[in-house]
Backbone as JSON, one array per atom type, in Angstrom:
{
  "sequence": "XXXXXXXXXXXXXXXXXXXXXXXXXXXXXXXXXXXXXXXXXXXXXXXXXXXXXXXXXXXXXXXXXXXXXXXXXXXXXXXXXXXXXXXXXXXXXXXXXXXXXXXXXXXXXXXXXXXXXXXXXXXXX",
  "N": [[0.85, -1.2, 0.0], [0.57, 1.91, -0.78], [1.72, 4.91, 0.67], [-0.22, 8.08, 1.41], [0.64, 11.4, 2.05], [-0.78, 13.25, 5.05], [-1.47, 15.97, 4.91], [-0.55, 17.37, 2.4], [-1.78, 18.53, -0.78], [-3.37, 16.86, -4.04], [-3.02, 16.14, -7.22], [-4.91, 14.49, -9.7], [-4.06, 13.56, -11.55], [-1.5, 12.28, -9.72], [0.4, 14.04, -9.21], [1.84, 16.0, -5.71], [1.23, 18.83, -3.8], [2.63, 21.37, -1.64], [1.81, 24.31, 0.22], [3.57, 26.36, 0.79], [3.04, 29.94, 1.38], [2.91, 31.82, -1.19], [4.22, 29.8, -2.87], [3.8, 27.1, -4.43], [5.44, 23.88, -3.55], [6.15, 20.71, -5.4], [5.43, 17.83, -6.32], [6.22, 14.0, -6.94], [3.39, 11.49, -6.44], [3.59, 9.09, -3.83], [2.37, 6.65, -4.84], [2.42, 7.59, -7.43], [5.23, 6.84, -7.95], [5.93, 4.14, -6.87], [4.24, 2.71, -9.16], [5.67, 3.03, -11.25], [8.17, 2.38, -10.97], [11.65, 1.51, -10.77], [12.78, 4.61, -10.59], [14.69, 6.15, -13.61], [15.22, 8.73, -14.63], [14.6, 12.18, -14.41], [13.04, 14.98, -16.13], [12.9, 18.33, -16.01], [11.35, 21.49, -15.9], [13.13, 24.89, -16.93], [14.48, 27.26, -14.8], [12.36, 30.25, -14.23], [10.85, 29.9, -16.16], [7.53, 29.55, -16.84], [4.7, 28.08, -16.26], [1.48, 26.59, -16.41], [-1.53, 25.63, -15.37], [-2.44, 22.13, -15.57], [-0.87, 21.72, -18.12], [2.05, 19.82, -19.54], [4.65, 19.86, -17.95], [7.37, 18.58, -17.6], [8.82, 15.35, -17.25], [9.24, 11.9, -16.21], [10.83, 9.28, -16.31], [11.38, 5.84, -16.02], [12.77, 2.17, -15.1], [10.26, 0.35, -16.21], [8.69, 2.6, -18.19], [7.82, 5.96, -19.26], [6.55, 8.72, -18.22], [4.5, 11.71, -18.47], [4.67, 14.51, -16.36], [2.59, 16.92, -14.73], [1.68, 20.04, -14.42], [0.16, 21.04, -11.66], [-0.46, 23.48, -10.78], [-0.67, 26.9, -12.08], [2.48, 29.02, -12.7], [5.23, 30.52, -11.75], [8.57, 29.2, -12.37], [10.4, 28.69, -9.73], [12.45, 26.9, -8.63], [14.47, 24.44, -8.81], [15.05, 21.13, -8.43], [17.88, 19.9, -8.27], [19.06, 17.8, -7.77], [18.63, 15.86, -7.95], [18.8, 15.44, -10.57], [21.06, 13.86, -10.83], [20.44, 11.93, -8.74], [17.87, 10.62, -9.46], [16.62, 8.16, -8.57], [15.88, 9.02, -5.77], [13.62, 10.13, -5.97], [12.47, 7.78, -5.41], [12.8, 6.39, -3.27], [11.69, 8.53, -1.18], [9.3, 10.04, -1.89], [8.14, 11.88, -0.97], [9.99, 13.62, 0.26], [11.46, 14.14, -1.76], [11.29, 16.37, -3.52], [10.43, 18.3, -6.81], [10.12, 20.5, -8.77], [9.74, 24.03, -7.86], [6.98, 26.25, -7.44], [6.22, 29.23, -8.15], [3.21, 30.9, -7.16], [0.67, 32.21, -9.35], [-2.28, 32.23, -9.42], [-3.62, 31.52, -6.75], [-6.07, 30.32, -6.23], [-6.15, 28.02, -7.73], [-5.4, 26.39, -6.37], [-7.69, 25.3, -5.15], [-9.07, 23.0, -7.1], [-7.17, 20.99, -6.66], [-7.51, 17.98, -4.82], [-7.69, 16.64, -1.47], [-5.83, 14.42, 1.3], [-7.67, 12.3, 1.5], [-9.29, 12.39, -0.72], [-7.86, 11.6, -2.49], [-6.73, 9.72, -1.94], [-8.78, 7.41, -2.75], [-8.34, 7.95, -5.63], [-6.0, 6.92, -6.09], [-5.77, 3.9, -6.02]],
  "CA": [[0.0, 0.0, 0.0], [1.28, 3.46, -0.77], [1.6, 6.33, 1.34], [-0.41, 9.07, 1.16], [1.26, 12.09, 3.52], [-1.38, 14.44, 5.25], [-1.19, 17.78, 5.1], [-0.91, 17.94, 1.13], [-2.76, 18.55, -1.9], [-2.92, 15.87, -5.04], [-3.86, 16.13, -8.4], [-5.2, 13.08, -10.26], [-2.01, 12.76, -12.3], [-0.83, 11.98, -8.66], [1.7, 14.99, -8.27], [1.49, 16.38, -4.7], [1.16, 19.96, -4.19], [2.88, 20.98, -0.39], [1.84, 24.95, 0.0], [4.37, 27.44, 1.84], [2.87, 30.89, 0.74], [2.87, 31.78, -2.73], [4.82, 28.93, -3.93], [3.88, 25.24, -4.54], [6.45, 22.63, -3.6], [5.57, 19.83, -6.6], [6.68, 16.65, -6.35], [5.04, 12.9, -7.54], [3.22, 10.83, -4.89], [4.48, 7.43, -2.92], [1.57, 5.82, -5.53], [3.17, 6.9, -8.59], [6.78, 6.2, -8.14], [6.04, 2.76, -7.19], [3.6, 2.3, -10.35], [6.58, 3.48, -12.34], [9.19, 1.22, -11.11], [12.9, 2.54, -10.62], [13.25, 5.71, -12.2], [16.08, 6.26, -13.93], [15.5, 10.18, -15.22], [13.63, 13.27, -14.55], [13.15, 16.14, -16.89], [12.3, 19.34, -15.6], [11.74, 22.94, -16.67], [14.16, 25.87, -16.26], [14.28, 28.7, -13.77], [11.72, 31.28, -14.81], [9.75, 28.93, -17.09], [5.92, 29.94, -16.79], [3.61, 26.99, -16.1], [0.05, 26.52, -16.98], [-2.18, 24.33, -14.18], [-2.77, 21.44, -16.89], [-0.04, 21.64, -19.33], [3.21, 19.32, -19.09], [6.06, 20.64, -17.61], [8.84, 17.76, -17.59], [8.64, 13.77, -17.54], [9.74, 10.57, -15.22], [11.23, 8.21, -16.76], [11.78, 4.61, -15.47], [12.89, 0.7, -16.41], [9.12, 0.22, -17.33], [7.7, 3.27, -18.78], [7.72, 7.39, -19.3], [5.07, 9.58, -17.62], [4.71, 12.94, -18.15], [4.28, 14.99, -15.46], [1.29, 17.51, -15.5], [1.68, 21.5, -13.58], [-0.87, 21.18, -11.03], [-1.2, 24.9, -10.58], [0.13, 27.77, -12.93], [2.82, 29.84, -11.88], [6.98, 30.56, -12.3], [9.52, 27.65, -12.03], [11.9, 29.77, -9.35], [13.47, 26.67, -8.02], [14.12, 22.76, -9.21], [15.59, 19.94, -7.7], [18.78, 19.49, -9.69], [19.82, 16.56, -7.06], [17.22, 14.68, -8.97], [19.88, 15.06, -12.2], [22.04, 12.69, -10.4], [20.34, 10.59, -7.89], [16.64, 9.97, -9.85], [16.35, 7.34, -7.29], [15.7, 9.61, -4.67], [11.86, 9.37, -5.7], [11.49, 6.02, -5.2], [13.41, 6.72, -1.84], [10.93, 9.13, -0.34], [8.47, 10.19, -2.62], [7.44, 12.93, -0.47], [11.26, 14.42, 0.67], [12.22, 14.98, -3.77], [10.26, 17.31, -4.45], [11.1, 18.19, -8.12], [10.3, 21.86, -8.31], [8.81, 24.93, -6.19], [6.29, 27.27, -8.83], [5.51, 30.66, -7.34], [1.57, 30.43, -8.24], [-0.19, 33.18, -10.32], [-3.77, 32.05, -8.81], [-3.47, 30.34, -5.75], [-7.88, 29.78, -6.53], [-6.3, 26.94, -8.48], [-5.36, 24.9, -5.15], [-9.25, 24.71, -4.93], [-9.05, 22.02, -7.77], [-6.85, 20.06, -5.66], [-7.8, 16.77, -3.59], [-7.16, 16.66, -0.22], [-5.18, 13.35, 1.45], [-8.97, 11.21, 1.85], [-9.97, 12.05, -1.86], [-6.7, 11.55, -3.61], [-6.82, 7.98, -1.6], [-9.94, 7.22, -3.3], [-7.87, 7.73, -7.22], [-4.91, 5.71, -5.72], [-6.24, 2.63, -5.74]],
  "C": [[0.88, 1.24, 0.0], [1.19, 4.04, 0.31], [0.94, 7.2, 0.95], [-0.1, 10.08, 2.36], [0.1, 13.0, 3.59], [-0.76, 15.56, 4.98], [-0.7, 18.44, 3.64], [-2.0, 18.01, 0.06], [-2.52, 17.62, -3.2], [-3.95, 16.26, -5.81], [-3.9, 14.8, -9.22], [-4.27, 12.49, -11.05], [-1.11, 12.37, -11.6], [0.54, 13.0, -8.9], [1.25, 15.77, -6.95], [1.68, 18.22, -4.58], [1.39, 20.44, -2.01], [2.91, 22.97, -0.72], [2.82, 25.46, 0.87], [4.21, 28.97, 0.93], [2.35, 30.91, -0.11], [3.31, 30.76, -3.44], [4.26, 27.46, -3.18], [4.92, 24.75, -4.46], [6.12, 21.37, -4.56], [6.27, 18.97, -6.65], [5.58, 15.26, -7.0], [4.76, 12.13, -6.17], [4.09, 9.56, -5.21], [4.03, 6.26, -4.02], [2.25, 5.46, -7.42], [4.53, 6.64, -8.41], [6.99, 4.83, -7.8], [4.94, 2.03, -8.39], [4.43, 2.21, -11.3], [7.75, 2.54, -12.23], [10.39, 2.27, -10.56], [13.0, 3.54, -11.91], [14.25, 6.48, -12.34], [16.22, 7.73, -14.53], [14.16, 11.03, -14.85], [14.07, 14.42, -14.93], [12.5, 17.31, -16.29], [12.47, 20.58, -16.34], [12.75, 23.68, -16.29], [13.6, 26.51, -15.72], [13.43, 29.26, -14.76], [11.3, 31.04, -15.74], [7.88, 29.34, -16.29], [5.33, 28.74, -17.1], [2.18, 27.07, -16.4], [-0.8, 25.61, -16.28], [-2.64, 23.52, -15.75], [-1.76, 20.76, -18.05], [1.04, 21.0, -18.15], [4.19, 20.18, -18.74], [7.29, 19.39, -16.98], [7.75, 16.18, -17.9], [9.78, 12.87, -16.51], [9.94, 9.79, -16.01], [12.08, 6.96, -16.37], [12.35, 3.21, -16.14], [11.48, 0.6, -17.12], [8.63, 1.29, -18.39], [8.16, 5.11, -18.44], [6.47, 8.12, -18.85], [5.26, 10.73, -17.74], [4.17, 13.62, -17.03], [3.71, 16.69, -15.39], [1.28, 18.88, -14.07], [0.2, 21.29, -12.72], [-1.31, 22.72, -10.58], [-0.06, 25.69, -11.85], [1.41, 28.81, -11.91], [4.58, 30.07, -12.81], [7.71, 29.66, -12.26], [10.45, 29.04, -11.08], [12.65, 28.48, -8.43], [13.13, 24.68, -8.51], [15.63, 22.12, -8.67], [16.78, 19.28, -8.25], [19.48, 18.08, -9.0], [19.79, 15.43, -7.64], [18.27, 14.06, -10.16], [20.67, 13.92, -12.06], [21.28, 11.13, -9.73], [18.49, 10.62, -8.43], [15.76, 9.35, -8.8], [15.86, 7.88, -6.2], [13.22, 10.16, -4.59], [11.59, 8.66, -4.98], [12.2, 5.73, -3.72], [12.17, 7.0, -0.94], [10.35, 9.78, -1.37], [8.22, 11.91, -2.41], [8.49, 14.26, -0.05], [11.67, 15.17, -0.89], [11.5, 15.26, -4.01], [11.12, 17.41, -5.78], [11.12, 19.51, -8.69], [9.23, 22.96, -7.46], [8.47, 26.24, -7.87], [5.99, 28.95, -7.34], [4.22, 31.01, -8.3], [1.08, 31.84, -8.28], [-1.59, 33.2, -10.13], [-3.32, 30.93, -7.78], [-5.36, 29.44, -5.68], [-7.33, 28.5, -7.15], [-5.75, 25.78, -7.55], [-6.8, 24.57, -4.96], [-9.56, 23.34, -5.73], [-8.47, 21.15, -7.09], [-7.48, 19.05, -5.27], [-6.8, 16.89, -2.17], [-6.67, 15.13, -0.04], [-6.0, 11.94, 1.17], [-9.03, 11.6, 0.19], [-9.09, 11.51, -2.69], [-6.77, 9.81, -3.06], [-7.75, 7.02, -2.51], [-9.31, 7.07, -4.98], [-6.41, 6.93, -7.12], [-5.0, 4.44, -5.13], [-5.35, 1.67, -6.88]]
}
């Protein structure tokens, strides 16, 4: 059984959404990185890349399979996880510790779309 951690927000493409302020912390849940297997690469945007809640903004890529991974809110890219470049692995570690990057959001109304920890349980089945 996965993890799901209280106290964030999930969007049905299972990325987690951890608020401090203005900026989203964005990372993938406990559910997908063990759906995905070991993953061996993640693509992310650059600094000061403009997001779109909806639209792709990078990709996971594992032994089984590629997922893209889907901006759960709109906003700036002002900070990404370059640890990730090296140690990938560090997903499938702690799901919830690699984040992957931090958006400074442009409508925070678009955490309302969100799932909370009980509904997101409910699409991680």
């Amino acid at each position: 059984m996965s993890k799901i951690a209280e106290g964030l927000l999930y969007s049905e493409s299972h990325e987690w959404v951890k608020v401090d302020g203005n900026v989203a912390i964005v990372g993938v849940s406990d559910f997908a990185q063990a759906e995905m297997g070991d993953i061996t690469y993640v693509d992310m945007p650059d600094l000061d890349d403009e997001l779109s809640a909806g639209d792709d903004f990078g990709a996971l890529e594992s032994v089984k399979t590629s997922s893209e991974l889907i901006a759960p809110v709109s906003g700036k890219v002002i900070a990404r996880n370059d640890e990730l470049e090296d140690k990938p692995e560090l997903i499938n570690e702690d799901a919830y510790a690699a984040w992957i990057i931090k958006v400074e959001m442009s409508d925070t109304s678009e955490l309302d779309t969100l799932l909370n920890a009980a509904a997101y349980a409910e699409v991680a089945k």
